[in-house]
ROSE-4610 file (N, C-alpha, C; in Angstrom, 1 decimal, always signed):
// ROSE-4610
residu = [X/X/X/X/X/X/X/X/X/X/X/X/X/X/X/X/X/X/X/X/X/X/X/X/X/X/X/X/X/X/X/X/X/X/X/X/X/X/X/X/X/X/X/X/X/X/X/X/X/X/X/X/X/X/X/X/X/X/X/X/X/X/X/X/X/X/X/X/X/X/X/X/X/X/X/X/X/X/X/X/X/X/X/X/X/X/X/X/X/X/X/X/X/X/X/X/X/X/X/X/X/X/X/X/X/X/X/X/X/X/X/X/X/X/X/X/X/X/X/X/X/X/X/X/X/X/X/X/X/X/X/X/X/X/X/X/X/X/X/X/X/X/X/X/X/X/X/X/X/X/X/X/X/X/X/X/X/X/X/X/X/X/X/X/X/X/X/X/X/X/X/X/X/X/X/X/X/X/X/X/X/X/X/X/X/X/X/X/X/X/X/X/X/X/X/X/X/X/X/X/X/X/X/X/X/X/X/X/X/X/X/X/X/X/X/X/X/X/X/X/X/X/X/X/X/X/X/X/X/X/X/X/X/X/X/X/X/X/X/X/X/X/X/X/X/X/X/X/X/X/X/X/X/X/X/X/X/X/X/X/X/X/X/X/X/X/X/X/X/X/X/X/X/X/X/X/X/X/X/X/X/X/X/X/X/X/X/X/X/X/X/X/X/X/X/X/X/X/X/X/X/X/X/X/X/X/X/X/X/X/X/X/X/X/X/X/X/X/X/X/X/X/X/X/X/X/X/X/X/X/X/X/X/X/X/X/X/X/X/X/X/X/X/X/X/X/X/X/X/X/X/X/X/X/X/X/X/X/X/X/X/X/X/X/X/X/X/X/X/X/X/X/X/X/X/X/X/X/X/X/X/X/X/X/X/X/X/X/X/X/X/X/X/X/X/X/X/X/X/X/X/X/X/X/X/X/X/X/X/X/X]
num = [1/1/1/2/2/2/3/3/3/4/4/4/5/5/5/6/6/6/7/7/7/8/8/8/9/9/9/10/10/10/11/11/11/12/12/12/13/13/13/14/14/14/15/15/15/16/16/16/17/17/17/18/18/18/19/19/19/20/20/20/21/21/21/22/22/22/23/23/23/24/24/24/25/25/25/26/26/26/27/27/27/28/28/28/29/29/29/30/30/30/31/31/31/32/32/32/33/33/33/34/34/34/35/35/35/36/36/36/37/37/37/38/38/38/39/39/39/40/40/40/41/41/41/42/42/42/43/43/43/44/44/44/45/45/45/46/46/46/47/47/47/48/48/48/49/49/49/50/50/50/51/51/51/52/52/52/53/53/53/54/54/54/55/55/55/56/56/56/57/57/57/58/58/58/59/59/59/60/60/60/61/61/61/62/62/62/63/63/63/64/64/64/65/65/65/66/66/66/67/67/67/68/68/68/69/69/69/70/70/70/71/71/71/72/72/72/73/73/73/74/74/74/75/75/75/76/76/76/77/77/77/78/78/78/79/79/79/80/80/80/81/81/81/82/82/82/83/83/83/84/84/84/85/85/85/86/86/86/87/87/87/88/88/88/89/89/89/90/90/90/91/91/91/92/92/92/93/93/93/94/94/94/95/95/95/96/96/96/97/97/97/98/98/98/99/99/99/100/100/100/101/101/101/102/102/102/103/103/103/104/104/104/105/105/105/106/106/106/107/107/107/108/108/108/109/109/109/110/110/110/111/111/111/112/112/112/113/113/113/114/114/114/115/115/115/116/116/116/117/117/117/118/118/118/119/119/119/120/120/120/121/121/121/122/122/122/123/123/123/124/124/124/125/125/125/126/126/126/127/127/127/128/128/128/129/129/129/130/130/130/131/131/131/132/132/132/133/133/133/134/134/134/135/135/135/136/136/136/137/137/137]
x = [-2.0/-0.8/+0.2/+0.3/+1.4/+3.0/+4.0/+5.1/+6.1/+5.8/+6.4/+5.8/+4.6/+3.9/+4.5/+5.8/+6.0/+6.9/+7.2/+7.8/+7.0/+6.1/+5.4/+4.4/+4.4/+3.5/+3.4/+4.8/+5.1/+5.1/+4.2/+4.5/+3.4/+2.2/+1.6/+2.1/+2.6/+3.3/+4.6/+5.5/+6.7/+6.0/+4.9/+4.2/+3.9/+3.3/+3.5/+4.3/+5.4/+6.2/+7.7/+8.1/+9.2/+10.2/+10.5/+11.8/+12.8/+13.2/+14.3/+15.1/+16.1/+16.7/+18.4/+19.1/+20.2/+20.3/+21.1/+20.9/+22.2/+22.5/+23.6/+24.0/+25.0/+25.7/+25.6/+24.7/+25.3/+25.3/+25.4/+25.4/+27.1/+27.6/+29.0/+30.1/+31.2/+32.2/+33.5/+33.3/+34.8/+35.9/+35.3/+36.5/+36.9/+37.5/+37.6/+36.6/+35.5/+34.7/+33.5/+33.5/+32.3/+32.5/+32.5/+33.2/+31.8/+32.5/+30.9/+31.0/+29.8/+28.9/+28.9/+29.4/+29.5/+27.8/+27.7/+26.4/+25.7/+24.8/+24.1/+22.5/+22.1/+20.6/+19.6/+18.6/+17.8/+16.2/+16.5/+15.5/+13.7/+12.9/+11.3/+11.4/+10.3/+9.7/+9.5/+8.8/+8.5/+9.7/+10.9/+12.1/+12.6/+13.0/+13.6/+12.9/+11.2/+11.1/+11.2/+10.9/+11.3/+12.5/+13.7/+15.0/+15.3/+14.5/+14.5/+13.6/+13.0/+12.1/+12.9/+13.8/+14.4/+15.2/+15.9/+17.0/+16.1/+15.3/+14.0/+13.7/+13.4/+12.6/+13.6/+15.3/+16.4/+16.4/+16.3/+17.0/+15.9/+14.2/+13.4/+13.5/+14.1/+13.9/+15.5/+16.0/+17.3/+17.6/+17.2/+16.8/+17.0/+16.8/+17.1/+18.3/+19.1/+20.2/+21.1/+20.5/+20.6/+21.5/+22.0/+23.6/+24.6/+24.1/+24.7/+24.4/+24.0/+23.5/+24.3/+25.5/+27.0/+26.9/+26.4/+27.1/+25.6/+24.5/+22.9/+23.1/+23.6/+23.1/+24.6/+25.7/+26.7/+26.3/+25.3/+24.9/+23.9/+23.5/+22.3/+22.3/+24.2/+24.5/+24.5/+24.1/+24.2/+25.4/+25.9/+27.7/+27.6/+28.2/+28.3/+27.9/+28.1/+27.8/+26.1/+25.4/+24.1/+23.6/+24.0/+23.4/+23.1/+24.0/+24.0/+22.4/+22.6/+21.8/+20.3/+20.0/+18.8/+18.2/+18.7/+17.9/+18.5/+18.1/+18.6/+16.7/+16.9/+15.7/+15.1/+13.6/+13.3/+12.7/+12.0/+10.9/+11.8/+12.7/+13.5/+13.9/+13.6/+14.4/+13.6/+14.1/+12.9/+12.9/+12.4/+12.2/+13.4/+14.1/+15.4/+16.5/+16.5/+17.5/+17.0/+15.6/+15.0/+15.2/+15.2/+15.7/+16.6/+18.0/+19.3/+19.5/+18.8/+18.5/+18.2/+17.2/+17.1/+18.4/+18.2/+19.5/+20.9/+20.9/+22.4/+22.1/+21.0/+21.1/+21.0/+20.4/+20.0/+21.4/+22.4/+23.9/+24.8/+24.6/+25.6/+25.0/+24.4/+24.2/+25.2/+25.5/+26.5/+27.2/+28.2/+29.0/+29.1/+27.9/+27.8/+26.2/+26.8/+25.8/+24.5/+23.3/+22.4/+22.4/+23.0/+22.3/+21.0/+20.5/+19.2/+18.3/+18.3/+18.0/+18.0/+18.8/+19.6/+18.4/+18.2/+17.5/+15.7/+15.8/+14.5/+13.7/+14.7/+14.6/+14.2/+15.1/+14.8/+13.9/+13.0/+11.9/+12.8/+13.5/+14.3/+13.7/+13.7/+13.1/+11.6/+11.0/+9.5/+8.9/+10.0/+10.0/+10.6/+11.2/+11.5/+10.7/+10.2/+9.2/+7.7/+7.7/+6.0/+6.6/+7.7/+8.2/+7.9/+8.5/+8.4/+6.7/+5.9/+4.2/+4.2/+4.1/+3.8/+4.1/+5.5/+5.7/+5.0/+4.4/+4.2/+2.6/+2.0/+0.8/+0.2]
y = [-150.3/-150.6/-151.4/-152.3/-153.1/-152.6/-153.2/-152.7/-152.5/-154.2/-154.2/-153.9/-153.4/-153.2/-152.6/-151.4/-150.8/-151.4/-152.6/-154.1/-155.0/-155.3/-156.8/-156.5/-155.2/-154.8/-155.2/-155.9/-156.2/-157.4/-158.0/-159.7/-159.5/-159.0/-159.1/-159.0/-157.5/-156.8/-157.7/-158.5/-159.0/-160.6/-160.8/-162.1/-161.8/-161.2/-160.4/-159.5/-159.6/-158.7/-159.0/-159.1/-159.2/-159.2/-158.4/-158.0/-157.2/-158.2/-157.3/-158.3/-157.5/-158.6/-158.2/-158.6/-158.1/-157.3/-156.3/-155.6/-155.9/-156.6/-157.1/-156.3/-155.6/-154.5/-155.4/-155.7/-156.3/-155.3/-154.3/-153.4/-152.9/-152.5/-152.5/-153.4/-152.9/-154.1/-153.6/-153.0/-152.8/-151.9/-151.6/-150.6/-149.2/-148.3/-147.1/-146.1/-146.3/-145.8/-146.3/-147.3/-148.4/-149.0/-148.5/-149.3/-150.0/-151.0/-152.3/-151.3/-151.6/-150.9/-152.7/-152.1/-153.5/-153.8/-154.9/-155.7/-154.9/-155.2/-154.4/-155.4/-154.9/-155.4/-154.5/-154.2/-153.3/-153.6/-153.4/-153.8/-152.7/-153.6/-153.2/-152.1/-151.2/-150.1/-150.8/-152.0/-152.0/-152.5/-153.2/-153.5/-152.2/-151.3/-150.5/-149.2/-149.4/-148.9/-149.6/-151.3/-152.0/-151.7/-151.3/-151.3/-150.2/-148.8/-147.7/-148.2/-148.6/-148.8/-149.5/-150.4/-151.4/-150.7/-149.2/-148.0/-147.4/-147.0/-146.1/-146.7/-148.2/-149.0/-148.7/-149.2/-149.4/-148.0/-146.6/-145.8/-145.1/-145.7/-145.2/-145.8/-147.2/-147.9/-148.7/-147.3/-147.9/-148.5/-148.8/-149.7/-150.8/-151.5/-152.7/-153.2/-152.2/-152.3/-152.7/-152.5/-153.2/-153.0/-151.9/-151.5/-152.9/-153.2/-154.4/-155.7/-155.9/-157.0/-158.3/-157.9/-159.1/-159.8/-158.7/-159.2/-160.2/-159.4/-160.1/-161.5/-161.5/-162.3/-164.1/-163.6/-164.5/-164.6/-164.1/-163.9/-165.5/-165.0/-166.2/-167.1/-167.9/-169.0/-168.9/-167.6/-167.7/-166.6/-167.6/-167.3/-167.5/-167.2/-167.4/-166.7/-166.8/-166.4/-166.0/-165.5/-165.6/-166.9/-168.0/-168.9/-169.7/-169.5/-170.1/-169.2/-168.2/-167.1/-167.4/-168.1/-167.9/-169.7/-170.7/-171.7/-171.7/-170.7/-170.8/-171.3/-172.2/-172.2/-171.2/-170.7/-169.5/-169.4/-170.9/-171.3/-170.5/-170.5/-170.1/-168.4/-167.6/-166.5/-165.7/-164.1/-163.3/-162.6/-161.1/-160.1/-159.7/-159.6/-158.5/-159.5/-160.8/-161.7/-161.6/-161.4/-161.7/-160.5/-159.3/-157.8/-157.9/-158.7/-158.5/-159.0/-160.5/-161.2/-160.4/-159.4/-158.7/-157.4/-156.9/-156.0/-156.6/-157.9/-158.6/-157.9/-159.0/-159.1/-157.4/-156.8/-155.3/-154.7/-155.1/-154.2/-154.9/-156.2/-157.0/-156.2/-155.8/-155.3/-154.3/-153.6/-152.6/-153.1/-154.2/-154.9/-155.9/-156.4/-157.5/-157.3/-156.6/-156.7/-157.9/-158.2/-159.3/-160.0/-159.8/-160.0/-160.1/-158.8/-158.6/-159.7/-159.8/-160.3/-161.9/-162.5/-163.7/-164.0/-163.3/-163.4/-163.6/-162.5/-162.6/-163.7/-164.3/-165.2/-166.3/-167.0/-168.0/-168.3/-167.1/-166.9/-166.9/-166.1/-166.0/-164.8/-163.7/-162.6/-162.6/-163.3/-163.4/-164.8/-165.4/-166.2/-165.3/-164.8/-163.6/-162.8/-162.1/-161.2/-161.8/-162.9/-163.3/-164.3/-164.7/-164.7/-163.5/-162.5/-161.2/-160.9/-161.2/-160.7/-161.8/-163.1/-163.6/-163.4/-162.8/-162.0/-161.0/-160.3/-159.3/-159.2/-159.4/-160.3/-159.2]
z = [+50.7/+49.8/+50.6/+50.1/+50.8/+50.4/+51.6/+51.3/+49.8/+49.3/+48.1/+46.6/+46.7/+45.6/+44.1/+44.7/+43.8/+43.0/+43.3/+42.6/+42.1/+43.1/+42.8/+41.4/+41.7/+40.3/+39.1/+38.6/+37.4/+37.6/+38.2/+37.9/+36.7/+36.2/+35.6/+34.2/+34.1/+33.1/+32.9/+33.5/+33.0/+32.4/+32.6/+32.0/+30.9/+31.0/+29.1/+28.0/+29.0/+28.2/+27.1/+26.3/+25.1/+26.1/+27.1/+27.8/+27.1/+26.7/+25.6/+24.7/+23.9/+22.7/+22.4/+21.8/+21.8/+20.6/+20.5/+19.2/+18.9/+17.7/+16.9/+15.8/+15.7/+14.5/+13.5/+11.8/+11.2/+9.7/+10.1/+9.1/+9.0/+9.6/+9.8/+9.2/+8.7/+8.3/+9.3/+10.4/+11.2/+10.2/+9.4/+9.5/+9.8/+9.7/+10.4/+10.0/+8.7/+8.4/+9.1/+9.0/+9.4/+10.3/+11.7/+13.0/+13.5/+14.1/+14.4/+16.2/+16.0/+17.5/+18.0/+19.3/+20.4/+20.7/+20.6/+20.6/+22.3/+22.4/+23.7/+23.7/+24.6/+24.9/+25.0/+24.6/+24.3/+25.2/+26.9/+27.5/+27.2/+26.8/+26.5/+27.6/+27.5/+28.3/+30.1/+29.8/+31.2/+32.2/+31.9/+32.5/+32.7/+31.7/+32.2/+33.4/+33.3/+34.6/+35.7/+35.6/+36.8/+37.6/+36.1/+37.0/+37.5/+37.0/+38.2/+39.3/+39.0/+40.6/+41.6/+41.4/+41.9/+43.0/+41.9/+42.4/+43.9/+43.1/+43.9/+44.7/+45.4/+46.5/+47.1/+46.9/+47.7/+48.1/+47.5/+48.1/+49.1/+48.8/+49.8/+51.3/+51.4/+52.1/+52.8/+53.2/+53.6/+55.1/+55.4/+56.5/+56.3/+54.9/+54.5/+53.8/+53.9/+53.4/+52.0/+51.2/+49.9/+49.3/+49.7/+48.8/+49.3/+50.6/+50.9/+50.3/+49.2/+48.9/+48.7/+48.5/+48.3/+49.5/+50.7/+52.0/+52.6/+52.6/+52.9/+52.1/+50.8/+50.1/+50.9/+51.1/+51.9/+52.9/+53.9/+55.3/+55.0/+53.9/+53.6/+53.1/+53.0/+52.2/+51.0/+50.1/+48.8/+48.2/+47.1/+46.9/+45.3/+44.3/+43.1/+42.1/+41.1/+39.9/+39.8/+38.6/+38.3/+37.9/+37.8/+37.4/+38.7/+39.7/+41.1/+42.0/+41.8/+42.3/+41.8/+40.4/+40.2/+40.5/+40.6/+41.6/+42.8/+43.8/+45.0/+45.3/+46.4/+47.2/+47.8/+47.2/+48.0/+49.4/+49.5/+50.7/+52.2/+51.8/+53.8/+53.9/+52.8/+52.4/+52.6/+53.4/+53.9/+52.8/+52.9/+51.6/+51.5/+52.7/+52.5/+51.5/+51.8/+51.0/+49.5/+49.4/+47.7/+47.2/+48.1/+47.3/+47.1/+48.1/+47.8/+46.7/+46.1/+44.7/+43.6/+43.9/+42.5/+42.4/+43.5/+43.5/+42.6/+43.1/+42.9/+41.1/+40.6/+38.9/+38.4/+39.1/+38.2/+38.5/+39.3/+39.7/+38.7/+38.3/+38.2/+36.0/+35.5/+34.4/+34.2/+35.1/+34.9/+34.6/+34.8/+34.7/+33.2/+33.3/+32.2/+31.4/+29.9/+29.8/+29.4/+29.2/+29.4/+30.9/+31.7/+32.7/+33.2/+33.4/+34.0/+32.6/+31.1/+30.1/+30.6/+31.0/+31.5/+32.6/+33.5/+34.7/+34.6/+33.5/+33.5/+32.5/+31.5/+30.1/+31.2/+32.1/+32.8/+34.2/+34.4/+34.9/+36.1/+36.8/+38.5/+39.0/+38.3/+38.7/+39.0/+38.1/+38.5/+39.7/+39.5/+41.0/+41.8/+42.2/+43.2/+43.3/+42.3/+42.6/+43.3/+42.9/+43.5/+45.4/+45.5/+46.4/+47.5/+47.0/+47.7/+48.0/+47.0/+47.1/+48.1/+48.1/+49.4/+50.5/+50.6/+52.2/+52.7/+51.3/+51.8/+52.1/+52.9/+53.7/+55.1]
């Protein structure tokens, strides 16, 4: 078993998978009886175990530091937003910078939701992910 398996596993499963979709309140009219539920994203079965596993790799494997990801990822010339983050060149980038990449988008959800949605719609995560399978050799 290779190191990153318990990740790379999903390149198969995220090629075939819906991901997820936004769930839009349009049943609601806002008012105090009928309050509109804030829009959300409703990630498929297999994302949301990706993104415990993501928790799970980091916290088996702290050696690599990942809670540091802000800092690995500025170490590594890469600075900005998620749109900056997902055409970074991957050719020069070891595993620990491509973890700090998925780490960045699965943290930055807490924050905003569609993110992780954002990431994965425009194929960045599954170029990172298969990124990561070829290091891992």
């Amino acid at each position: 078993m290779s190191q990153f398996d318990s990740l790379t596993k999903y390149i198969p499963m995220l090629r075939e998978d819906h991901i997820g979709e936004w769930v839009i309140d349009q049943e609601n009219d806002g008012t105090a009886e009928r309050p509109i539920q804030m829009p959300f994203v409703h990630y498929s079965e297999t994302v949301r175990h990706f993104i415990e596993d993501v928790y799970t790799f980091a916290e088996q494997h702290q050696e690599l530091e990942l809670i540091r990801y802000r800092e690995i990822l500025k170490e590594n010339g890469i600075e900005g937003g998620l749109n900056d983050i997902e055409n970074v060149d991957l050719s020069h980038l070891n595993a620990q910078c491509i973890l700090a990449l998925i780490m960045g988008v699965v943290s930055a959800e807490r924050f905003c939701d569609g993110a992780i949605l954002g990431s994965f719609k425009s194929g960045a995560i599954l170029k990172w992910l298969e990124r990561l399978k070829n290091l891992d050799v």
